[in-house]
C-alpha positions as CSV (number, residue, x, y, z in Angstrom):
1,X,96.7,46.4,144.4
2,X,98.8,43.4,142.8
3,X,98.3,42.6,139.4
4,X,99.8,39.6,137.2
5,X,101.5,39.7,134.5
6,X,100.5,37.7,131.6
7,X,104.3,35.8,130.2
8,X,105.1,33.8,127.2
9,X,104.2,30.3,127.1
10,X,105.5,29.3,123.9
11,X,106.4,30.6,120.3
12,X,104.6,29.2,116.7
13,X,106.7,30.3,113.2
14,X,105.0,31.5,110.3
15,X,105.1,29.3,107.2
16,X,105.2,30.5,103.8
17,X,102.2,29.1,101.4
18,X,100.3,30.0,98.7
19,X,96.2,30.7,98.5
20,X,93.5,31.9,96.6
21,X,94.8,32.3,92.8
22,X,98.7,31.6,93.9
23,X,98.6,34.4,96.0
24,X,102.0,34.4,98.5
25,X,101.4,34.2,102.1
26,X,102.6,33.9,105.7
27,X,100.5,31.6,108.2
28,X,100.2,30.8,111.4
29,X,97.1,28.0,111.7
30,X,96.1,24.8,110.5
31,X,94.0,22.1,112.3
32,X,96.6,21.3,114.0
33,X,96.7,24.6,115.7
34,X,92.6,25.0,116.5
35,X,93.1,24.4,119.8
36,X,96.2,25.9,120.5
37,X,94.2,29.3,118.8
38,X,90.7,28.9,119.9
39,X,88.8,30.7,118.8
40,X,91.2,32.1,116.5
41,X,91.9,29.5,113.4
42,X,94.7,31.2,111.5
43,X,96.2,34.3,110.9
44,X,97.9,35.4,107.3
45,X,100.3,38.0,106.2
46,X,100.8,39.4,103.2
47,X,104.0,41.0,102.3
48,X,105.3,42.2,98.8
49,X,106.2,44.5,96.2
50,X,106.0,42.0,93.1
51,X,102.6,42.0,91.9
52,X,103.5,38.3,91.1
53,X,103.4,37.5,94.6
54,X,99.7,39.1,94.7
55,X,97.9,40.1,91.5
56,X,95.8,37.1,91.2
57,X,93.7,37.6,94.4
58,X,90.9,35.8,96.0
59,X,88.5,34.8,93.2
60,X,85.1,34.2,94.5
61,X,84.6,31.3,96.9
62,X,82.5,30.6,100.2
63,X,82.6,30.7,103.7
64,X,80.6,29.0,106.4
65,X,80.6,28.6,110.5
66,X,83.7,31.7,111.1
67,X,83.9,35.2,110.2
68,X,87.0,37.0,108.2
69,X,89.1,40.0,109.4
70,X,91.3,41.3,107.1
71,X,93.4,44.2,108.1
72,X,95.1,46.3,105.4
73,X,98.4,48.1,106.1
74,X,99.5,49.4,102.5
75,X,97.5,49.0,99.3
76,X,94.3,48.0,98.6
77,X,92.1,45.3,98.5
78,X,88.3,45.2,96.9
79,X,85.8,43.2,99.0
80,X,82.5,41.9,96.7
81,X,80.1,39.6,98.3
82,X,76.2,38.2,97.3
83,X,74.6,40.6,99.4
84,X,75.7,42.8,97.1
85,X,78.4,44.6,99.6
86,X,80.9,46.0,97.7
87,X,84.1,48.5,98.8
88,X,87.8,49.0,99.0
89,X,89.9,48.8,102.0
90,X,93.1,51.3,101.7
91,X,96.2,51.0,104.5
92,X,94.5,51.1,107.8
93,X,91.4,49.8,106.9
94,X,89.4,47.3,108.0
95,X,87.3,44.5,107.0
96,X,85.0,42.6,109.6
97,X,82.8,39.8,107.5
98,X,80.7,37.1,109.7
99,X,80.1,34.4,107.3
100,X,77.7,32.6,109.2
101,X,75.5,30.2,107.3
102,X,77.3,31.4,104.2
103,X,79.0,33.7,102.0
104,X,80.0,33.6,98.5
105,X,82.5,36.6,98.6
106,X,85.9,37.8,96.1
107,X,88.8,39.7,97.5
108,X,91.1,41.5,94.8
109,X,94.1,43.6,94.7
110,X,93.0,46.9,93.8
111,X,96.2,47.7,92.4
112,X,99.0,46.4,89.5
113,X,101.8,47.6,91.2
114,X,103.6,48.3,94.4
115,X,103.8,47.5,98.4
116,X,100.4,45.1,99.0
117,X,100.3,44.7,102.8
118,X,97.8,43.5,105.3
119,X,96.3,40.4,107.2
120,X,93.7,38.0,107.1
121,X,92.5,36.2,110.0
122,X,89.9,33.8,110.8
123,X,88.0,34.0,114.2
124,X,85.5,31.2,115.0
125,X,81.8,31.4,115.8
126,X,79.9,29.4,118.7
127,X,78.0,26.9,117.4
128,X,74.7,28.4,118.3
129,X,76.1,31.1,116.2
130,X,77.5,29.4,113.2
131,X,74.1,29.4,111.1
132,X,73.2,33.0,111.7
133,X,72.7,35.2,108.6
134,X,75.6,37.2,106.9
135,X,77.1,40.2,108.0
136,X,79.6,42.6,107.1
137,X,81.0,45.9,108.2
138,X,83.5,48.2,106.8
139,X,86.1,50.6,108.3
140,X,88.4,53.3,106.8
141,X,91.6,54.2,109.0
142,X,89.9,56.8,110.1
143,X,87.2,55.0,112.1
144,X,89.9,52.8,114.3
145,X,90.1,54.2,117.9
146,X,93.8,55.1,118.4
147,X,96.5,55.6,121.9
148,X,99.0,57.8,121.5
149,X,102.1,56.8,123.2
150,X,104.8,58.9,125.0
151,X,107.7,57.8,123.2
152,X,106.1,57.9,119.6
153,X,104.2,54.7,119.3
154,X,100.9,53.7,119.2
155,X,98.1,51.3,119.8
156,X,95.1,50.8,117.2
157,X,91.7,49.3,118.8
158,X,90.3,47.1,116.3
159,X,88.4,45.4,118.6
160,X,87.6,45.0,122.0
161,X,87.8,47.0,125.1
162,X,91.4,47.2,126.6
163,X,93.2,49.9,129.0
164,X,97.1,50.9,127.2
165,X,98.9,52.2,130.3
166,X,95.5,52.6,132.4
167,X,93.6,54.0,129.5
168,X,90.4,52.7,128.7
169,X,89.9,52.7,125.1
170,X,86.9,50.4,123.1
171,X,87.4,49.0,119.6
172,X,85.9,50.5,116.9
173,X,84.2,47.2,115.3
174,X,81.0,47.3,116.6
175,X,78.7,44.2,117.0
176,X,80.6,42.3,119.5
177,X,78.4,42.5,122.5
178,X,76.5,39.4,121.9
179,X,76.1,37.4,124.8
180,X,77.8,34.5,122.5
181,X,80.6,36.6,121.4
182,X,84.3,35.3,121.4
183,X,85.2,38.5,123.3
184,X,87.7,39.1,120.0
185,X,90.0,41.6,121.1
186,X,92.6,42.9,118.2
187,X,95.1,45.2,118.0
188,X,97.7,46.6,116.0
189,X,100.9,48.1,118.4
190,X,103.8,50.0,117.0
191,X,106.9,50.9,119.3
192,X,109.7,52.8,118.8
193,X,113.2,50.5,119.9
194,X,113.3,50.0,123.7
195,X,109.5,51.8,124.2
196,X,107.1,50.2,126.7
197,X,103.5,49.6,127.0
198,X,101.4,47.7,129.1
199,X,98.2,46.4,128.1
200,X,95.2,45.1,129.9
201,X,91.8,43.2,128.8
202,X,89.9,40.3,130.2
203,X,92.2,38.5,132.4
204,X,90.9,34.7,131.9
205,X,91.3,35.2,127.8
206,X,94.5,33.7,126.4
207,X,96.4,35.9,124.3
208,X,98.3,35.8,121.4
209,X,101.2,38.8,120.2
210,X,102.1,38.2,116.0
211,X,105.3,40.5,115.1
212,X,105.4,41.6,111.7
213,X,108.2,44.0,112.0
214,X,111.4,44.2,114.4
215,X,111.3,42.4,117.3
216,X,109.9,42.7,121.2
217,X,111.9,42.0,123.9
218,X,110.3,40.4,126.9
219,X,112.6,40.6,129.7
220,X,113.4,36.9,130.9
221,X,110.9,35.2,128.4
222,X,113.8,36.3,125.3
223,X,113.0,38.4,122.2
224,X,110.0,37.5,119.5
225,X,111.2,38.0,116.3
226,X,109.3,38.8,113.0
227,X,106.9,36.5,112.0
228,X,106.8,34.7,115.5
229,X,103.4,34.2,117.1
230,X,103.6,34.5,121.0
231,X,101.2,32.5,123.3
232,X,100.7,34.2,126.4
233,X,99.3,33.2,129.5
234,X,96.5,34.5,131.2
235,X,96.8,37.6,132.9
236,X,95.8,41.8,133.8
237,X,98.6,42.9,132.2
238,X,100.2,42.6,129.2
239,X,103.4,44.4,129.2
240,X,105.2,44.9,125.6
241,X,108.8,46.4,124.9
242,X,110.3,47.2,121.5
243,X,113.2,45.5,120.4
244,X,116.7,47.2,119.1
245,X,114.7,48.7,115.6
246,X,111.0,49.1,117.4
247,X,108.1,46.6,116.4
248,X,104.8,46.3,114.8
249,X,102.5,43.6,116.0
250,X,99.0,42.7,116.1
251,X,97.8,41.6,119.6
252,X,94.9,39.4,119.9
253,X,92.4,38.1,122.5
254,X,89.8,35.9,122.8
255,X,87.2,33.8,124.8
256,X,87.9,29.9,123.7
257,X,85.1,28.2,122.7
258,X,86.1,24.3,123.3
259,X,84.4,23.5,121.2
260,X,85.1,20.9,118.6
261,X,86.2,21.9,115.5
262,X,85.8,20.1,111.9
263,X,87.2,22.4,109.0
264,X,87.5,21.8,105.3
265,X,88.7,24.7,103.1
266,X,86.6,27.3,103.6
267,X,84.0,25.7,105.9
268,X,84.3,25.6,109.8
269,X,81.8,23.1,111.6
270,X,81.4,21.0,114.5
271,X,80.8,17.6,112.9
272,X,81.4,16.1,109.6
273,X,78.0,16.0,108.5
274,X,77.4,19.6,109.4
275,X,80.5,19.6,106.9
276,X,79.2,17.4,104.5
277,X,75.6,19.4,104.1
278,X,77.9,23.0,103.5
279,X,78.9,21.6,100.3
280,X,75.6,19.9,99.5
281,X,74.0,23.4,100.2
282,X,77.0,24.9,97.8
283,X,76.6,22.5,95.4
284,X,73.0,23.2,95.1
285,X,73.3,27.3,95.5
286,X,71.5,27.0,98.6
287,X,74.6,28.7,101.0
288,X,74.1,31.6,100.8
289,X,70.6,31.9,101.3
């Protein structure tokens, strides 16, 4: 049977920023980008060995309308919220939050020195899903469903069910089977230099390949190079190869909502005035209620 490969449709370049308390990161996202992500919003890296760069976290602050991954891949990070969650994500660990009709939530370095590592992104909820209580759920390295490959890489399910190289293999996040779901697929692929995978999940979802070390090569489409986002096409198959070093990349997935979007800071609606009555409930202490 013929199957069709998903190629590269175009490239977006991280930008360096700062957020939360002057905290240095990478982004890919922006309004500018909502539809070009859908249902994705953004996606941040953070990268350093100065505690300068990190040490003054993400002091509390709200969400609304989205819910949070963040992704750790050396150090840690302390998660508090005001459902009284509370817990540390080490390298490998991961953090699923759904902010729905609100959070008030803190994310801190749980460290004064050395590597701090890991990713943040924001995934959209439906808008008959954007008021629905608070959730979060917490996973240890241990708990993420892993593919050994052949030549000594790998492929981490955070989310999702996939097939790597014919495989089937499900995410470890549970919680994603509502019938309103964004279908979120995420995964975090290492390969060793020249080392090949192919990777399949629901063919009519975009996807979207984030390289955050070495490079992938991808035949006549060129290379992707660190802190490159690749949108790819739709597709069965989406085949990967590691560049001269090897690469590390998070592969994403995801059912797009078109839907429209209205975001300011930390909320995500579908209208102003669903905008303007998050920060009259914040105002008033009624968020996250």
């Amino acid at each position: 049977m013929n199957t069709s490969n998903r190629v590269l449709l175009n490239t977006l370049d991280a930008q360096a920023t700062n957020d939360g308390d002057g905290v240095r990161i990478h982004r890919v996202g922006g309004q500018a980008l909502n539809q070009v992500l859908d249902p994705f919003l953004m996606i941040d890296e953070i990268n350093s060995d100065d505690a300068a760069d990190y040490i003054g976290g993400f002091p509390e602050h709200p969400h609304r309308g989205f819910e949070t991954i963040t992704y750790m891949k050396a150090g840690r990070m302390r998660h508090r919220d005001h459902m009284g969650n509370e817990g540390v994500i080490s390298a490998g660990g991961v953090q699923w939050m759904t902010a729905g009709r609100g959070v008030m939530h803190s994310e801190m370095p749980e460290q004064e020195s050395g590597l701090l590592q890991g990713f943040q992104l924001w995934l959209n909820l439906p808008a008959a899903s954007k008021m629905k209580p608070a959730a979060y759920c917490d996973l240890q390295s241990r708990d993420i469903a892993e593919v050994n490959l052949s030549e000594g890489g790998q492929v981490r399910a955070i989310a999702g069910d996939i097939e790597v190289n014919g495989e089937a293999v499900s995410g470890s996040v549970p919680g994603l089977s509502d019938p309103l779901s964004t279908q979120a697929v995420m995964l975090d692929v290492w390969l060793s230099a020249g080392e090949q995978v192919n990777i399949g999940f629901k063919a009519e979802n975009p996807a979207w390949v984030y390289v955050y070390e070495g490079s992938l090569q991808l035949q006549a489409d060129g290379d992707l190079q660190r802190r490159q986002m690749g949108l790819f096409s739709k597709g069965e198959i989406l085949p990967l190869q590691g560049g001269a070093v090897g690469a590390r990349a998070l592969v994403l997935s995801g059912r797009p909502l078109k839907e429209p979007i209205v975001q300011y800071g930390p909320f995500v609606m579908n209208s102003s005035a669903e905008i303007e009555q998050a920060f009259i409930d914040y105002r008033s202490n009624q968020l996250a209620i």
